[in-house]
N, CA, C and O of each residue as an XYZ file, in Angstrom:
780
protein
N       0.837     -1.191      0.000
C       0.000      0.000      0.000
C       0.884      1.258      0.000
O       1.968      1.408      0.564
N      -0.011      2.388     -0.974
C       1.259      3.356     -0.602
C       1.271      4.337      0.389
O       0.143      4.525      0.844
N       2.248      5.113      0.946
C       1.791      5.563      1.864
C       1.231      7.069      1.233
O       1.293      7.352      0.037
N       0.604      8.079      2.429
C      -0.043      9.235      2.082
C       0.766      9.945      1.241
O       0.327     10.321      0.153
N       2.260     10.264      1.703
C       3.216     11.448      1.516
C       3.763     10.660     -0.001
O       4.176     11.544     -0.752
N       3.818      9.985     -0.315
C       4.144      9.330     -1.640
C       3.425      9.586     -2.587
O       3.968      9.976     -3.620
N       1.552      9.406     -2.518
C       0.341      9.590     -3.117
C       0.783     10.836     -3.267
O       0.979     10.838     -4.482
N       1.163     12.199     -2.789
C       0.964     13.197     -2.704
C       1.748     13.505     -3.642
O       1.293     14.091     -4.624
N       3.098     13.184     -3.555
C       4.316     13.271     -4.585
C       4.053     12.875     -5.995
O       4.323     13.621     -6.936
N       3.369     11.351     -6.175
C       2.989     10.999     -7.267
C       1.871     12.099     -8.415
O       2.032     12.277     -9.622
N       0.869     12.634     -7.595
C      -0.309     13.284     -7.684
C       0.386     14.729     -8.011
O      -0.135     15.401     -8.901
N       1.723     15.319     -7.223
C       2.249     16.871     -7.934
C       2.835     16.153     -9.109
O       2.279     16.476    -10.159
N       3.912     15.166     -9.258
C       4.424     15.298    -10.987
C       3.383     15.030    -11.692
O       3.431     15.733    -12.702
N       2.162     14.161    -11.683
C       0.799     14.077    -12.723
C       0.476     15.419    -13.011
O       0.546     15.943    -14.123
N       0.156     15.896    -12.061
C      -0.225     17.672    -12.553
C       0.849     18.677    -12.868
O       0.784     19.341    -13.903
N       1.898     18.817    -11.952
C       3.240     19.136    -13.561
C       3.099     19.048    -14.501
O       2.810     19.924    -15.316
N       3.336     17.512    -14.708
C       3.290     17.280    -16.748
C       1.788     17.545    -17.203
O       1.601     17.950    -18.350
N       0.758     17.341    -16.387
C      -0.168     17.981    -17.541
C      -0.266     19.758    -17.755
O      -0.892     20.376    -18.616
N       0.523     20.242    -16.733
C       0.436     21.766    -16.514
C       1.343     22.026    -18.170
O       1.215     22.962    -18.960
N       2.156     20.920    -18.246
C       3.292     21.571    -19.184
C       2.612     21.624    -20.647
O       2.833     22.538    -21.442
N       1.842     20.637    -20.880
C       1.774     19.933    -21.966
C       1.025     21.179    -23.218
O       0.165     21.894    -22.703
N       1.171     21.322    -24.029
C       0.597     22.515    -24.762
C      -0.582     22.190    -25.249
O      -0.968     21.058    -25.538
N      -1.398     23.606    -25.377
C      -2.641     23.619    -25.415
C      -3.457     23.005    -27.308
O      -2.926     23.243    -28.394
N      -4.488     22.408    -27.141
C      -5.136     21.962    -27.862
C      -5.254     22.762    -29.311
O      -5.146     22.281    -30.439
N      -5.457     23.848    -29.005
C      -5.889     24.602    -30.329
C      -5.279     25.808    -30.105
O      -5.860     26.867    -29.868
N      -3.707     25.574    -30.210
C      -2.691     26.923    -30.191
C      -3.154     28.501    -31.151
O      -2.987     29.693    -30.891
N      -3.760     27.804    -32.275
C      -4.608     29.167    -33.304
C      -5.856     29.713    -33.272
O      -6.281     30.530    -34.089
N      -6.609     29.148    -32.079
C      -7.706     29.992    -31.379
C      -7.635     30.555    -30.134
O      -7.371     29.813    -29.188
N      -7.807     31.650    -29.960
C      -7.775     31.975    -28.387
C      -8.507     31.759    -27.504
O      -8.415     31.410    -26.327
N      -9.776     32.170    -28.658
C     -10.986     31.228    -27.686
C     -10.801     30.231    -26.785
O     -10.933     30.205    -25.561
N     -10.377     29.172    -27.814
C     -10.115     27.419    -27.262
C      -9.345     27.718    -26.344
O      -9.747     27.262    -25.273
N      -7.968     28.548    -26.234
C      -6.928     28.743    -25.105
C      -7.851     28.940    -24.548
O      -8.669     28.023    -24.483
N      -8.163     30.306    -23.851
C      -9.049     30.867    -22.814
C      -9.860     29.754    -22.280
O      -9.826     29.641    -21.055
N     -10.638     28.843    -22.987
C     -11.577     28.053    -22.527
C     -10.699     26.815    -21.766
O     -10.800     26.356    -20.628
N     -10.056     26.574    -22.566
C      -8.814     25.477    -22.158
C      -8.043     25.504    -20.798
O      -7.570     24.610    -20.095
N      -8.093     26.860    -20.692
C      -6.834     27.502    -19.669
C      -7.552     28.659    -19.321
O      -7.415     29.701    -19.963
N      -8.462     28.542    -18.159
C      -9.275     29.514    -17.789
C      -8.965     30.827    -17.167
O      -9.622     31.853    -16.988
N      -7.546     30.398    -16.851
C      -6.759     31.723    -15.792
C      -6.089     32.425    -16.962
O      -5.915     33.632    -17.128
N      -5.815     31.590    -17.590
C      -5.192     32.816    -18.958
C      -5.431     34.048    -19.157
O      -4.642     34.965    -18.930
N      -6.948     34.180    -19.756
C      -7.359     35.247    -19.817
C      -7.346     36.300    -19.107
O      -6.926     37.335    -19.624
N      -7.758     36.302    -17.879
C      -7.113     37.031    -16.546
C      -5.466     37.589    -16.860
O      -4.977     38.685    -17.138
N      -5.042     36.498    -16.697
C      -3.602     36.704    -16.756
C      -2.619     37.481    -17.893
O      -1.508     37.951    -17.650
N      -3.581     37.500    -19.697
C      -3.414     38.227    -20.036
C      -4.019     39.554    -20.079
O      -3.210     40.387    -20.487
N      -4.725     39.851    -19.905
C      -5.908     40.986    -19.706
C      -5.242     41.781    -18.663
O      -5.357     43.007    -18.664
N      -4.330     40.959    -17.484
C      -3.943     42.032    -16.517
C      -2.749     42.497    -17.564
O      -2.879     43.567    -18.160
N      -1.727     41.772    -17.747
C      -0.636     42.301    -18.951
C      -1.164     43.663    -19.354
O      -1.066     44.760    -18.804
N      -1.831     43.221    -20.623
C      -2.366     44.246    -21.365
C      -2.852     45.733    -21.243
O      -2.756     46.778    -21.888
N      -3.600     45.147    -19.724
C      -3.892     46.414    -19.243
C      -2.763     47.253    -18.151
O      -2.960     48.407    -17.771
N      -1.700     46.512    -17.795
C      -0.562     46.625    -16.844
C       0.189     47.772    -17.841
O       0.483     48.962    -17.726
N       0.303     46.928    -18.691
C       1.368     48.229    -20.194
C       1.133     48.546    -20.834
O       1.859     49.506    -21.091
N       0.128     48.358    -21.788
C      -0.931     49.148    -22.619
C      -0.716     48.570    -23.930
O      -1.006     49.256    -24.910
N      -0.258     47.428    -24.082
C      -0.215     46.476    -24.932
C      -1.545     45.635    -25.243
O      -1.952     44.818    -24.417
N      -2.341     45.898    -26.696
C      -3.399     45.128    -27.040
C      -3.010     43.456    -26.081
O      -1.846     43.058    -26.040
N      -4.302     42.556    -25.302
C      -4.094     41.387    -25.588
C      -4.072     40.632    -27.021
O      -3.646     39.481    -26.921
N      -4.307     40.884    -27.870
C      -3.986     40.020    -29.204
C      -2.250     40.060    -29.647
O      -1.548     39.302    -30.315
N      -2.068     40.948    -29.136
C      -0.799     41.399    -29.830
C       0.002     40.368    -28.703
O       0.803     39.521    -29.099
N      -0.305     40.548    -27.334
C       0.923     40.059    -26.638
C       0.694     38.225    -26.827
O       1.533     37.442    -26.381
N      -0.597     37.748    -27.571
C      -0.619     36.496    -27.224
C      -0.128     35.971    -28.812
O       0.194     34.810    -29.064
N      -0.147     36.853    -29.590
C       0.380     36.722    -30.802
C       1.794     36.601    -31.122
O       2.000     36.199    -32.267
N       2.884     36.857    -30.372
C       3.706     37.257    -29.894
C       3.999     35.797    -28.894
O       4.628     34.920    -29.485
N       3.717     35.585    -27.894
C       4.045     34.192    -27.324
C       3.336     32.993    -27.847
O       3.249     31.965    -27.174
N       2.543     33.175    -29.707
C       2.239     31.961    -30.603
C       3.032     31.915    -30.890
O       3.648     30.898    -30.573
N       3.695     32.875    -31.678
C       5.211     32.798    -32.423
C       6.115     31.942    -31.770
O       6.339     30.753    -31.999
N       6.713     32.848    -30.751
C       8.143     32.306    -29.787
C       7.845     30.646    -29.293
O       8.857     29.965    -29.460
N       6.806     29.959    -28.791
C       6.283     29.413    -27.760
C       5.417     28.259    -28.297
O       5.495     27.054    -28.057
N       4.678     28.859    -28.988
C       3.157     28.228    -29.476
C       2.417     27.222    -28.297
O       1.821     26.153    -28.434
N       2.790     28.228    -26.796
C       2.000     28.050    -25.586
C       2.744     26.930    -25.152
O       2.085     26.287    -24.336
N       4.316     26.240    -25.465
C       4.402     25.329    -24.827
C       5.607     25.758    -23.350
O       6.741     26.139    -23.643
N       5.284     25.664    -22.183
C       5.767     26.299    -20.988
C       7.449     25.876    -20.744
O       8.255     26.605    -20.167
N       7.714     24.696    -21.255
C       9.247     24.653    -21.270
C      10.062     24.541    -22.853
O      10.918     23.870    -23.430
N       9.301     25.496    -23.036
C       9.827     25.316    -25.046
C      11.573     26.186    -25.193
O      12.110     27.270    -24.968
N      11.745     25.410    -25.493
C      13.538     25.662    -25.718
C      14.012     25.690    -26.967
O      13.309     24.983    -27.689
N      15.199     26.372    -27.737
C      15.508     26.224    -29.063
C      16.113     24.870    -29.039
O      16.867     24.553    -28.119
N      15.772     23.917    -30.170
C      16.611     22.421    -30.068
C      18.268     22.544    -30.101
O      18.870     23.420    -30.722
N      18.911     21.457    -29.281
C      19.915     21.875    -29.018
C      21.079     21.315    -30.991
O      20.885     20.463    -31.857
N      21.773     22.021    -30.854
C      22.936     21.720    -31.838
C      23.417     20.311    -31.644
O      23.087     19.925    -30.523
N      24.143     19.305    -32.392
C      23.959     18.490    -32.376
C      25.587     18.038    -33.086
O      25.653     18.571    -34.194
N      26.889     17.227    -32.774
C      28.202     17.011    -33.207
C      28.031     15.677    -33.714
O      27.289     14.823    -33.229
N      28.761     15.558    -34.711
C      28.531     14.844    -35.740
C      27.737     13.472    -35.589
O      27.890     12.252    -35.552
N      26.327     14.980    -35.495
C      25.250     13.766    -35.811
C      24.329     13.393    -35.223
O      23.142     13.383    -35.549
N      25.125     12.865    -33.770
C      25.021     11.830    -33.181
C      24.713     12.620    -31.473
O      23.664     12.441    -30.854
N      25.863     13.467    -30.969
C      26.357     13.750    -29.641
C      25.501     15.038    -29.526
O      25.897     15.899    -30.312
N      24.384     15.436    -28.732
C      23.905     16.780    -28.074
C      25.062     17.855    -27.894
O      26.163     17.662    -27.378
N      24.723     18.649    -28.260
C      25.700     19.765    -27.509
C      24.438     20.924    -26.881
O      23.274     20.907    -26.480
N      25.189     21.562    -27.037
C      24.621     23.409    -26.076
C      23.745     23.607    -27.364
O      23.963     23.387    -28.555
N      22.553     24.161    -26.593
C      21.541     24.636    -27.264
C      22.224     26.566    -27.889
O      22.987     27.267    -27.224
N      21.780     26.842    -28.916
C      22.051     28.059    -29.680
C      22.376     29.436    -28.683
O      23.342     30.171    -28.483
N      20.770     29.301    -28.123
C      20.573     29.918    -27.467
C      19.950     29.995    -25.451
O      19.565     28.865    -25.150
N      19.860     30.656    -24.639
C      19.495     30.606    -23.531
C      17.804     31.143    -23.614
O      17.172     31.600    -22.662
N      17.378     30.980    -24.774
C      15.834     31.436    -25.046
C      15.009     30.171    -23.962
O      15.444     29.042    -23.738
N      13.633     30.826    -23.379
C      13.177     29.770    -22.518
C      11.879     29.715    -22.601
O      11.384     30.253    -23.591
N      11.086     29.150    -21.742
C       9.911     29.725    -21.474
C       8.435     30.222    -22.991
O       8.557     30.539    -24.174
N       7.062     30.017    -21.957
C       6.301     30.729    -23.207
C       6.731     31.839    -24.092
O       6.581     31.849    -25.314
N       7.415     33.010    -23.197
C       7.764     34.165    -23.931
C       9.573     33.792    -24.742
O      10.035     34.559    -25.588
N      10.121     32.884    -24.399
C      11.738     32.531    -25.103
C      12.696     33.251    -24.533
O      13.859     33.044    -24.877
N      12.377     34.286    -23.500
C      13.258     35.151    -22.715
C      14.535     34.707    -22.591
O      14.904     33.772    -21.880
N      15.322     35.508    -23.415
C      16.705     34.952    -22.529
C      17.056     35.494    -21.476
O      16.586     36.537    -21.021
N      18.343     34.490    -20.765
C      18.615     34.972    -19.619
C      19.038     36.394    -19.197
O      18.822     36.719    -18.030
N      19.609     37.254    -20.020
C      20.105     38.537    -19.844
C      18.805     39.456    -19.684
O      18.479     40.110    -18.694
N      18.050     39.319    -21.091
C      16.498     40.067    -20.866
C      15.119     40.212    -19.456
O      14.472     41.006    -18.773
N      15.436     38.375    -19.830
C      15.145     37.873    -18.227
C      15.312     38.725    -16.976
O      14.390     39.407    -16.528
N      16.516     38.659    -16.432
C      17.444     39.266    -15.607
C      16.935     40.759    -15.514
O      16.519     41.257    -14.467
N      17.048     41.706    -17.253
C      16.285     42.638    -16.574
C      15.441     43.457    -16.341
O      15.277     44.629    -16.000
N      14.518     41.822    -16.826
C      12.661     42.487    -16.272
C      12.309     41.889    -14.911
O      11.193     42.119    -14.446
N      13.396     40.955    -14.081
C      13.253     41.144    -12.706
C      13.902     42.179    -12.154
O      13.460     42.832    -11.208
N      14.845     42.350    -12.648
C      15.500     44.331    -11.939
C      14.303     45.390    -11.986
O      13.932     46.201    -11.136
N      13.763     45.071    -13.433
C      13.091     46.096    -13.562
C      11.622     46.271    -13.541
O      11.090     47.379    -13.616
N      10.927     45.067    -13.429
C       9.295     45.273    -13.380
C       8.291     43.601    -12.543
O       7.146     43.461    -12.113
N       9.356     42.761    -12.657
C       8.846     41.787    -12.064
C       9.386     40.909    -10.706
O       9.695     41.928    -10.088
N       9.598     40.256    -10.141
C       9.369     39.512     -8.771
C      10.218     38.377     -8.945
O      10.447     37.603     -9.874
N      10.733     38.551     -7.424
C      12.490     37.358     -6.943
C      11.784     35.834     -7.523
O      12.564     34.928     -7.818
N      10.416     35.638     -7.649
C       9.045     33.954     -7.975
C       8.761     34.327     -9.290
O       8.305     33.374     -9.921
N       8.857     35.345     -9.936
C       8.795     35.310    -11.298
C       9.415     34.127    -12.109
O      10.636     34.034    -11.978
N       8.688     33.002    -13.097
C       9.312     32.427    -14.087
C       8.927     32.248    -15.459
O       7.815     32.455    -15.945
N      10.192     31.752    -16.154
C       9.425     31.895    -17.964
C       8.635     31.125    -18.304
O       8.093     31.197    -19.406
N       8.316     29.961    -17.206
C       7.703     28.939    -17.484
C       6.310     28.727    -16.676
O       5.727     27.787    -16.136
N       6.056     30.369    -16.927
C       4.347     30.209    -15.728
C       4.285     31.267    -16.582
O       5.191     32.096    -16.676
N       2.561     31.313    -17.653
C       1.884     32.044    -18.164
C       1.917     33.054    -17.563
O       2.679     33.851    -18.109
N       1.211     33.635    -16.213
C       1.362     34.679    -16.555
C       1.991     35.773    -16.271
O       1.440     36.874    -16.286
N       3.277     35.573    -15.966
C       4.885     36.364    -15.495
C       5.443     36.128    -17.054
O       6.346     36.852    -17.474
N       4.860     35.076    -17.893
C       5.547     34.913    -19.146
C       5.007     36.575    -20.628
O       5.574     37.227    -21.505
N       3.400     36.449    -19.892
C       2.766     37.632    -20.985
C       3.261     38.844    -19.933
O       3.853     39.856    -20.310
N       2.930     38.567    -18.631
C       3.953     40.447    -18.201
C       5.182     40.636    -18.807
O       5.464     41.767    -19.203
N       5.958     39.727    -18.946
C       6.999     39.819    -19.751
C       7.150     40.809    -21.147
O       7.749     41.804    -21.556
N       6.115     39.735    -21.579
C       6.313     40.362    -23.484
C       5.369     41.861    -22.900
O       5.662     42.954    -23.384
N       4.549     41.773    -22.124
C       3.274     43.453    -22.347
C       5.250     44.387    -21.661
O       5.569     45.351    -22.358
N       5.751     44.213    -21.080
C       6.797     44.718    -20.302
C       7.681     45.297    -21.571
O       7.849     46.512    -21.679
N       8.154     44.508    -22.384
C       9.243     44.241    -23.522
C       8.600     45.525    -24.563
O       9.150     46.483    -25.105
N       7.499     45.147    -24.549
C       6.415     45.686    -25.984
C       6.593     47.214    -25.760
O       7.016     48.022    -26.586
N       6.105     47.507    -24.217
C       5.528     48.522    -23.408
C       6.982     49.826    -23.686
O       6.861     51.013    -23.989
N       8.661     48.779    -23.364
C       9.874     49.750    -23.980
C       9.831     50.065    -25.010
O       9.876     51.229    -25.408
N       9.708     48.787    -25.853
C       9.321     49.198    -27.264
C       8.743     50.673    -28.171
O       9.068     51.422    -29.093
N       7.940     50.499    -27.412
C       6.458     51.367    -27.727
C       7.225     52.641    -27.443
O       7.655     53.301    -28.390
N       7.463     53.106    -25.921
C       8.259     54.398    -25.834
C       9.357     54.674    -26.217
O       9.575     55.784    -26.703
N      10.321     53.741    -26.097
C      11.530     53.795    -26.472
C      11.783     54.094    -27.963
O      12.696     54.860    -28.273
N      10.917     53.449    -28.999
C      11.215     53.253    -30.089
C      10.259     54.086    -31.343
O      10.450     54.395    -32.519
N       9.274     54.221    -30.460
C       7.872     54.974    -30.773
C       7.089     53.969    -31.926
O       6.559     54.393    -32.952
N       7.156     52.392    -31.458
C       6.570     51.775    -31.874
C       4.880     51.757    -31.777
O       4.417     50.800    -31.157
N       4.401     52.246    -32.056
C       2.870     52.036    -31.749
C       2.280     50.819    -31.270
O       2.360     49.723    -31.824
N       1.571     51.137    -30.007
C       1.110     49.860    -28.938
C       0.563     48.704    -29.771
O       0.718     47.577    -29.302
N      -0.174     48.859    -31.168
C      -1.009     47.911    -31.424
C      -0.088     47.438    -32.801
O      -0.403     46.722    -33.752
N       0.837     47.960    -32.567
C       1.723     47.285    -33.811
C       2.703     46.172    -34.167
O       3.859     46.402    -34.525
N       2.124     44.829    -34.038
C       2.396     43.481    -34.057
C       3.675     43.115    -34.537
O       4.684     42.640    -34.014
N       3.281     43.547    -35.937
C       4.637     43.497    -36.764
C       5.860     44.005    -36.410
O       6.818     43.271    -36.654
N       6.166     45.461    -35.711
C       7.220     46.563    -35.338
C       7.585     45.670    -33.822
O       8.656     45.377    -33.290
N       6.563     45.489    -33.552
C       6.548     45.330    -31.806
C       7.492     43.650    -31.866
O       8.553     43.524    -31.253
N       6.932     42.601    -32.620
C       8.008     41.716    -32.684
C       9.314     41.476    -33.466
O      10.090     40.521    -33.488
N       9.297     42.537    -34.033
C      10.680     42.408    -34.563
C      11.660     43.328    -33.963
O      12.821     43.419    -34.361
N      11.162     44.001    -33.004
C      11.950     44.749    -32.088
C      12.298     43.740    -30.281
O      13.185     43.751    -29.428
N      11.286     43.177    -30.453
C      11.583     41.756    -29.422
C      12.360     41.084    -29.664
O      13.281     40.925    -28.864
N      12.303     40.008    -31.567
C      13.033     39.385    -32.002
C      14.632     39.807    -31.852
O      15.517     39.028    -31.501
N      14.821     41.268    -32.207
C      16.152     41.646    -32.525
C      16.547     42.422    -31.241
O      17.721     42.633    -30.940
N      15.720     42.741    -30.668
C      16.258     43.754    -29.195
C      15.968     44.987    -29.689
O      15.838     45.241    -30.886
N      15.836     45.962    -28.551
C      15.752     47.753    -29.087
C      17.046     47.831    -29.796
O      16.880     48.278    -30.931
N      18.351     47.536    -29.507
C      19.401     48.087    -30.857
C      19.594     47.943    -32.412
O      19.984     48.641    -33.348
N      19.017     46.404    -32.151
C      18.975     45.890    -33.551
C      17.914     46.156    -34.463
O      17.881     46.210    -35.692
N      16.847     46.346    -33.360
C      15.855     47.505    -34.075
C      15.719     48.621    -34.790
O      15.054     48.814    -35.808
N      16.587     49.536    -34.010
C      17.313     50.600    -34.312
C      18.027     50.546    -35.419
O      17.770     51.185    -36.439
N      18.917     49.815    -35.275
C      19.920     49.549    -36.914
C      19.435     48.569    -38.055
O      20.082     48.227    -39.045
N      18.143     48.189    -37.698
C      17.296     47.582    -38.721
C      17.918     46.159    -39.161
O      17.885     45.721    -40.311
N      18.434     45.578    -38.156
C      19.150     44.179    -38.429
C      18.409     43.556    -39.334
O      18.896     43.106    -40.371
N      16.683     43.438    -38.911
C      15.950     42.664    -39.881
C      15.672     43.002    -41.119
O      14.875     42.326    -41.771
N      16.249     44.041    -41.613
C      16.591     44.445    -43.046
C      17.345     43.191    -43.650
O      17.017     42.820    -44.777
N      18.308     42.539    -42.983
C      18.676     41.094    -43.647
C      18.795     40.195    -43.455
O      19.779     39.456    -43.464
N      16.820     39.940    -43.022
C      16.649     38.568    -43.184
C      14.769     38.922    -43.648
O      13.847     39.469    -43.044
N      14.866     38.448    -44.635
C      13.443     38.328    -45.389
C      12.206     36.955    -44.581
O      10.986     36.792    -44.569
N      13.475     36.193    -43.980
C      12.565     35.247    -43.750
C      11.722     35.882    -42.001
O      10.590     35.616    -41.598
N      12.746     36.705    -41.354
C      11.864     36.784    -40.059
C      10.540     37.987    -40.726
O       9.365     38.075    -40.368
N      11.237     38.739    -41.717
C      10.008     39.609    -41.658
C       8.727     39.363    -42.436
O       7.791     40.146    -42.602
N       8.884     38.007    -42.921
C       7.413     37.133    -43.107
C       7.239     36.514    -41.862
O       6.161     35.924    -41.795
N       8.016     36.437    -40.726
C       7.236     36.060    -39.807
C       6.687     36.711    -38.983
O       5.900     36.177    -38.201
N       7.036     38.408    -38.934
C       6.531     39.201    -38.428
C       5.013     39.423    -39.063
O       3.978     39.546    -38.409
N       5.133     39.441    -40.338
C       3.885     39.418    -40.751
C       2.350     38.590    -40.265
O       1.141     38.811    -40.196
N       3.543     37.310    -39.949
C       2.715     36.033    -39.513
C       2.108     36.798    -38.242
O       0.934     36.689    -37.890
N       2.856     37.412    -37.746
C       2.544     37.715    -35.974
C       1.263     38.834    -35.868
O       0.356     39.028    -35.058
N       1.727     39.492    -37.217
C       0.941     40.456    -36.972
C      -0.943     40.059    -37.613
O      -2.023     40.521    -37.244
N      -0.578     39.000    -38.704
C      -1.901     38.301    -39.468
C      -2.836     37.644    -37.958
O      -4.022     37.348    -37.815
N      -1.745     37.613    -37.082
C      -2.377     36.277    -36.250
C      -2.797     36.980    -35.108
O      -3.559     36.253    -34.470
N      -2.618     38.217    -34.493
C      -2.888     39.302    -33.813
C      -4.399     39.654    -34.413
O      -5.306     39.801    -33.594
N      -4.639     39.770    -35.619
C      -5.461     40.379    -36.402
C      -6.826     39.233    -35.977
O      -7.894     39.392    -35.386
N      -6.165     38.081    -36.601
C      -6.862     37.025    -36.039
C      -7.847     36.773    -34.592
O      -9.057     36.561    -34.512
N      -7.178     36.847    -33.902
C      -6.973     37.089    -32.623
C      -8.024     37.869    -31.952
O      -8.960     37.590    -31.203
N      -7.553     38.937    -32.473
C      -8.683     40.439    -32.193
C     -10.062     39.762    -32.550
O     -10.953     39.620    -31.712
N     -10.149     39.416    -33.671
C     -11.137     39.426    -34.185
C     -12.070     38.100    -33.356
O     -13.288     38.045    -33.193
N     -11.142     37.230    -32.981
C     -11.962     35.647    -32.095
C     -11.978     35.717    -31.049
O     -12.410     34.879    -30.257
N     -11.437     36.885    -30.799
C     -11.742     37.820    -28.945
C     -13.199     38.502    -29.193
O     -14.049     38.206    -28.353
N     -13.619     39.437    -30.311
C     -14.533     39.653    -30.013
C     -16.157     39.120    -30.188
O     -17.151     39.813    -29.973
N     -16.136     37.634    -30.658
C     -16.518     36.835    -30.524
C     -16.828     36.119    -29.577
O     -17.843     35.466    -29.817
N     -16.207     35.875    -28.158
C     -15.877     34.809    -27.228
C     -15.672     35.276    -26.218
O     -15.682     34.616    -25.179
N     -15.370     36.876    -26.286
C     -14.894     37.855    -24.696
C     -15.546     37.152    -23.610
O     -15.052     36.472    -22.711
N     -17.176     37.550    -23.954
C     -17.712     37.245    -22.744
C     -18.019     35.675    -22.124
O     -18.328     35.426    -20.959
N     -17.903     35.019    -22.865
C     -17.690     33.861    -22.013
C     -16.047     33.596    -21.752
O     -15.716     32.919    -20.778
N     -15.221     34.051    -22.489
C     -13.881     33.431    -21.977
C     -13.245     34.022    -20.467
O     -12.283     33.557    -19.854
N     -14.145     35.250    -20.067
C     -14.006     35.877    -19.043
C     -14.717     35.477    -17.994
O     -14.739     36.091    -16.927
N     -15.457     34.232    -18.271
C     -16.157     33.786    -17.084
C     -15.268     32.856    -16.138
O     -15.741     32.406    -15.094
């Protein structure tokens, strides 16, 4: 028989891994929201925390994430066969690396903050967006500007890094088509996904 304190142990990793596991219908928000009832909350406070549309910031952790809570870049790989070091230190729903990471706990979030809990992951990006926006005079609802200034950082923004690469700025597009999206299956579903 097992004992209590074992049951208990067994019963937190079951709900871990299903906490991790990514959501059903990553291209509706609806389905998220319904799926993942605290979400909405959780982005809605974002949004309204920095003044970042919710479509935009969840459009934005489809891209990076596509909602999965320990999503990592795959690691590099020696001839072939042997793992090595992953590319990058990108983590989490939002892909935060560790430096960025680092300083949106200096600067706007909490010592329990992680990349791998929704919703410290969208304060994140509404946080990121929110410099953006002033810093760069990106306009709040601007999907496209707003992730390719995430993608590349405010400098590389600045010097227009993504001037050479054609392929991210079809994916900005993507971000911004899917924002659009978004908006539009929010106002469809608001009021029940807020229940």
């Amino acid at each position: 028989m097992l004992k209590p304190h074992l049951v208990t142990v067994i019963i937190y990793f079951i709900l871990a891994s299903c906490a991790s596991l990514p959501p059903g219908n990553p291209d509706n928000v609806c389905s998220l929201f319904t799926e993942q009832d605290e979400w909405y909350g959780d982005a809605q406070k974002a949004a309204q925390k920095w003044g970042i549309p919710l479509p935009v910031i969840m459009a934005i952790m489809h891209q990076e994430s596509h909602f999965v809570a320990d999503a990592q870049p795959p690691r590099t790989w020696v001839l072939g066969f042997i793992p090595w070091f992953r590319p990058s230190s990108a983590y989490g729903y939002a892909q935060a690396k560790d430096e960025t990471w680092d300083d949106y706990l200096d600067g706007a979030g909490s010592w329990w903050s992680d990349r791998d809990n929704f919703a410290d992951a969208a304060d994140f990006i509404g946080w990121y967006c929110s410099i953006s926006h002033t810093k760069l005079g990106i306009g709040a609802g601007d999907a496209k500007n707003l992730y390719l200034a995430y993608h590349e950082g405010h400098r590389g923004f600045q010097q227009k890094s993504y001037l050479r690469s054609a392929s991210l700025r079809r994916v900005a597009d993507k971000v911004a088509l899917r924002a659009k999206h978004f908006h539009k299956q929010l106002s469809v579903c608001k009021m029940t996904s807020s229940n």
